[in-house]
DOVEXDREN-134372 format. One record per residue: residue number from 1; y, x, z of N, C-alpha, C in turn. Coordinates in steps of 0.05 Angstrom, whole numbers, always signed. Example, Ala and Ser with C-alpha at 12.3 -4.5 7.8 and 13.67 -1.06 7.14 Angstrom:
2
+-----+--------+--------+--------+--------+--------+--------+--------+--------+--------+
: seq :   n_c2 :   n_c1 :   n_c3 :  ca_c2 :  ca_c1 :  ca_c3 :   c_c2 :   c_c1 :   c_c3 :
+-----+--------+--------+--------+--------+--------+--------+--------+--------+--------+
:   1 :   -114 :   +264 :   +156 :    -90 :   +246 :   +156 :    -66 :   +264 :   +156 :
:   2 :    -45 :   +257 :   +142 :    -21 :   +273 :   +143 :     +1 :   +258 :   +157 :
+-----+--------+--------+--------+--------+--------+--------+--------+--------+--------+
END
This chain:
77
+-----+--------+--------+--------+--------+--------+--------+--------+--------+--------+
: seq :   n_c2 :   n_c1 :   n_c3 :  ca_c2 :  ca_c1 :  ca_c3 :   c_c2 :   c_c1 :   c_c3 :
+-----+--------+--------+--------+--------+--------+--------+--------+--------+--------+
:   1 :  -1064 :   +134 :  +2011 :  -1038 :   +128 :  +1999 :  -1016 :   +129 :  +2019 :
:   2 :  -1030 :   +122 :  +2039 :  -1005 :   +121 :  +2061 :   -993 :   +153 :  +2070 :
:   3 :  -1011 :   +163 :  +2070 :  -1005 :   +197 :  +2083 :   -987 :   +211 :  +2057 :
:   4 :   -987 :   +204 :  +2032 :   -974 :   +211 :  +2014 :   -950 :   +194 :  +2014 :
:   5 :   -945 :   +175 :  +2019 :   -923 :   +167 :  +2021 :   -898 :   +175 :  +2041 :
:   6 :   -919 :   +183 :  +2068 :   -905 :   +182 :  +2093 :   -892 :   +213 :  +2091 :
:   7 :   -904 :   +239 :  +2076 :   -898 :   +264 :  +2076 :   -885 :   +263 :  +2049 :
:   8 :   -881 :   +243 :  +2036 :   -852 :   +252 :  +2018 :   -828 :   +240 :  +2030 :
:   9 :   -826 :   +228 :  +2053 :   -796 :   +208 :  +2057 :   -785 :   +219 :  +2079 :
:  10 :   -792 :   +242 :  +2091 :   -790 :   +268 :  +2110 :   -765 :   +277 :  +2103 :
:  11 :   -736 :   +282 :  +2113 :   -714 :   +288 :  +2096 :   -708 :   +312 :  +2120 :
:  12 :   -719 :   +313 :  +2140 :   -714 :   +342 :  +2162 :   -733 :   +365 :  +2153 :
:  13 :   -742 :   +358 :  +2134 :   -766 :   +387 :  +2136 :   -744 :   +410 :  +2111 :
:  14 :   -714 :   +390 :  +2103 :   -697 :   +407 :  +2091 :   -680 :   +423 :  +2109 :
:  15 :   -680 :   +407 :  +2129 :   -657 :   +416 :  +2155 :   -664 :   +439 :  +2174 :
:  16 :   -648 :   +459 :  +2166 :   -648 :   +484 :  +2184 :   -647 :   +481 :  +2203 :
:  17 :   -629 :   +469 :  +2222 :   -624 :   +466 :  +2249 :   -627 :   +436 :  +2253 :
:  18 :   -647 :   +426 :  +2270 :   -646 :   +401 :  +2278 :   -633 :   +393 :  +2299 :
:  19 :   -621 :   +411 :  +2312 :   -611 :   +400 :  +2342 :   -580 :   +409 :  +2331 :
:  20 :   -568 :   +414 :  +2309 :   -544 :   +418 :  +2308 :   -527 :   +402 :  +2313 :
:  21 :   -531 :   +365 :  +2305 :   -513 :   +348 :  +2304 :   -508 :   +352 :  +2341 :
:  22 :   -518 :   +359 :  +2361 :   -506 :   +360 :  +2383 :   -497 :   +378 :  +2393 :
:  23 :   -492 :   +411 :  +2379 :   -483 :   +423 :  +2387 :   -459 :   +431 :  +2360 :
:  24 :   -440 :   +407 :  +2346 :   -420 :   +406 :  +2331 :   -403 :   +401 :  +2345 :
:  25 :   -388 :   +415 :  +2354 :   -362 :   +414 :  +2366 :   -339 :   +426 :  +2355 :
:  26 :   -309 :   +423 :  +2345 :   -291 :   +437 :  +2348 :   -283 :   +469 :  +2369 :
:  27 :   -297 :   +458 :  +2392 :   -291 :   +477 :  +2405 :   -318 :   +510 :  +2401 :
:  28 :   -340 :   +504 :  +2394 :   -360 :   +524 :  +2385 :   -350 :   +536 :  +2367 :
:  29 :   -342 :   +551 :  +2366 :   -329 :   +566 :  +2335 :   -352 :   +581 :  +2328 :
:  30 :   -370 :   +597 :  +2348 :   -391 :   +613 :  +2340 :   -410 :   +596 :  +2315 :
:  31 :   -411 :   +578 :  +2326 :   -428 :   +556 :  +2307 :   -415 :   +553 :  +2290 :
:  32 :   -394 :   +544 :  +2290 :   -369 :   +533 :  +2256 :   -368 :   +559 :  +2239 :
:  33 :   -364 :   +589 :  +2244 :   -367 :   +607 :  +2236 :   -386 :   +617 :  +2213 :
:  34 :   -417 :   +599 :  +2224 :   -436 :   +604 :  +2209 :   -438 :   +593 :  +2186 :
:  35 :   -414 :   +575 :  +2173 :   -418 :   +549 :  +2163 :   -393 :   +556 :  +2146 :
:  36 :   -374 :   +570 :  +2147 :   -353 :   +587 :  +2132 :   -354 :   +610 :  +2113 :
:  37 :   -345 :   +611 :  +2088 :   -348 :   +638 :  +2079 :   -333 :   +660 :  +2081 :
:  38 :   -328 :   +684 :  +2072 :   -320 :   +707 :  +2078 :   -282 :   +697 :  +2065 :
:  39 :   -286 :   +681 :  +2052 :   -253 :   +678 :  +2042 :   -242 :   +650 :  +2069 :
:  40 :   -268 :   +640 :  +2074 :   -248 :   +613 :  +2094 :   -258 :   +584 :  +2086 :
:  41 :   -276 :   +584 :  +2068 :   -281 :   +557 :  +2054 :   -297 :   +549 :  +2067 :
:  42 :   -316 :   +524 :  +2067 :   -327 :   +514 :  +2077 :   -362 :   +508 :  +2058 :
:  43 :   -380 :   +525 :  +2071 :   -402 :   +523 :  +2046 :   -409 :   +499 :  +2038 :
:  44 :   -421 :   +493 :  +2020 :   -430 :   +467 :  +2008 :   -459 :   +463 :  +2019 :
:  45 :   -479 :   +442 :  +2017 :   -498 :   +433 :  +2026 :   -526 :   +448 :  +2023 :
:  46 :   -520 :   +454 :  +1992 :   -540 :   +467 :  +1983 :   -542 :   +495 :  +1989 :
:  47 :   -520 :   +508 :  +1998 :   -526 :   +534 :  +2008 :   -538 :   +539 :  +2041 :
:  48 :   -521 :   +511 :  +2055 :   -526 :   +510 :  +2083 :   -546 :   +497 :  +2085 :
:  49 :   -562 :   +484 :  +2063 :   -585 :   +474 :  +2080 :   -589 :   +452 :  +2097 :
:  50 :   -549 :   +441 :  +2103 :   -563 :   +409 :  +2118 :   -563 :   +385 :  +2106 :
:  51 :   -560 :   +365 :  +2121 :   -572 :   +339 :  +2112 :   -534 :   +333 :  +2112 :
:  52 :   -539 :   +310 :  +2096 :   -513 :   +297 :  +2092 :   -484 :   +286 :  +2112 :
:  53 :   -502 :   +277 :  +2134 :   -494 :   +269 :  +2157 :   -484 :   +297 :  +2171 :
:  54 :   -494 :   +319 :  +2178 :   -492 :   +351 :  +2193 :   -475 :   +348 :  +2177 :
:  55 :   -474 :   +361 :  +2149 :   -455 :   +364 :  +2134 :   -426 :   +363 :  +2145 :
:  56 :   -425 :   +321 :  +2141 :   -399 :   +313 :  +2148 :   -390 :   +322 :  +2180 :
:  57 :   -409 :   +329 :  +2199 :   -403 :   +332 :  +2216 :   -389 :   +358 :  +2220 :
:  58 :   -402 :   +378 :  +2213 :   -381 :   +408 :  +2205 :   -359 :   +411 :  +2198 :
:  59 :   -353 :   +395 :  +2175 :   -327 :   +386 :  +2162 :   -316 :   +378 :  +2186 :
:  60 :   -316 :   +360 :  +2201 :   -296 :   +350 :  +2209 :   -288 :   +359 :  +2235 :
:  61 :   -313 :   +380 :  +2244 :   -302 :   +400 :  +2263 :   -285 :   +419 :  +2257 :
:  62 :   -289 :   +438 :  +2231 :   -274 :   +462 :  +2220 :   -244 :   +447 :  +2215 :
:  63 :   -240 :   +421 :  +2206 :   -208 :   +418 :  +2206 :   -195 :   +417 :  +2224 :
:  64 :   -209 :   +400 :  +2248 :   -203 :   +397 :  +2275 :   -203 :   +426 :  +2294 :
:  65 :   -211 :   +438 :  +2289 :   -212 :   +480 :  +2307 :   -183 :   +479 :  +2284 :
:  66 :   -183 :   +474 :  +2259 :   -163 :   +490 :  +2242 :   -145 :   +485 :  +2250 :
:  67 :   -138 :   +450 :  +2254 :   -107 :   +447 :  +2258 :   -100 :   +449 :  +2284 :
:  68 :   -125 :   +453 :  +2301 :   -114 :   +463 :  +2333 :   -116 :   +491 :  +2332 :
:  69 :   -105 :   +510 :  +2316 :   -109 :   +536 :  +2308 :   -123 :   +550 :  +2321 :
:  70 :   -164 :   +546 :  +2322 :   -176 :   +557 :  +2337 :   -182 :   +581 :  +2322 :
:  71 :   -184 :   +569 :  +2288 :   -191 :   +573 :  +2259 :   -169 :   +588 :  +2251 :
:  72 :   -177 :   +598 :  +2222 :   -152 :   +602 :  +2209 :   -163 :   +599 :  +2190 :
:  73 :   -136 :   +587 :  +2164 :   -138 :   +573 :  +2145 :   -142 :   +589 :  +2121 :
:  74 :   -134 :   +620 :  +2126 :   -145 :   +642 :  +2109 :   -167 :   +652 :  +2111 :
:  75 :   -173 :   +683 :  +2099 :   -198 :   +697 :  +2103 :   -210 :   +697 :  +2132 :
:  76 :   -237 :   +705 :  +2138 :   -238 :   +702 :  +2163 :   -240 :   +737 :  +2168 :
:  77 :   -230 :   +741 :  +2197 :   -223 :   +777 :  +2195 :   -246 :   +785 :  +2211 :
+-----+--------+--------+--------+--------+--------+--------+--------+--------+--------+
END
């Protein structure tokens, strides 16, 4: 009972990238890039595949590159 319990409460085996929360920076754009769509938006969870926490962490890099205009707030070219 225990081994069934312990392999359902596993919440990384959803997470694409596990070492991402340390390589979220404003200044990586290569990385923030991956995480944008073709108009400029910012994908949602379910398409990107992270955990809640990554998530918020993306977000708050892409505004921070945006309003230091690393980004742009339009299409990406």
């Amino acid at each position: 009972m225990n081994k069934l319990k312990n392999s359902f409460n596993t919440h990384d085996k959803y997470c694409i990238k596990k070492k991402l929360c340390y390589l979220v920076d404003y200044k990586n754009i290569n990385i923030l890039l991956n995480y944008l769509s073709l108009r400029g938006k910012i994908l949602p969870r379910k398409i990107s595949k992270l955990t809640n926490k990554k998530q918020r962490l993306i977000k708050i890099a892409l505004k921070r590159a945006r309003t230091l205009s690393l980004l742009s707030f339009d299409k990406i070219q």
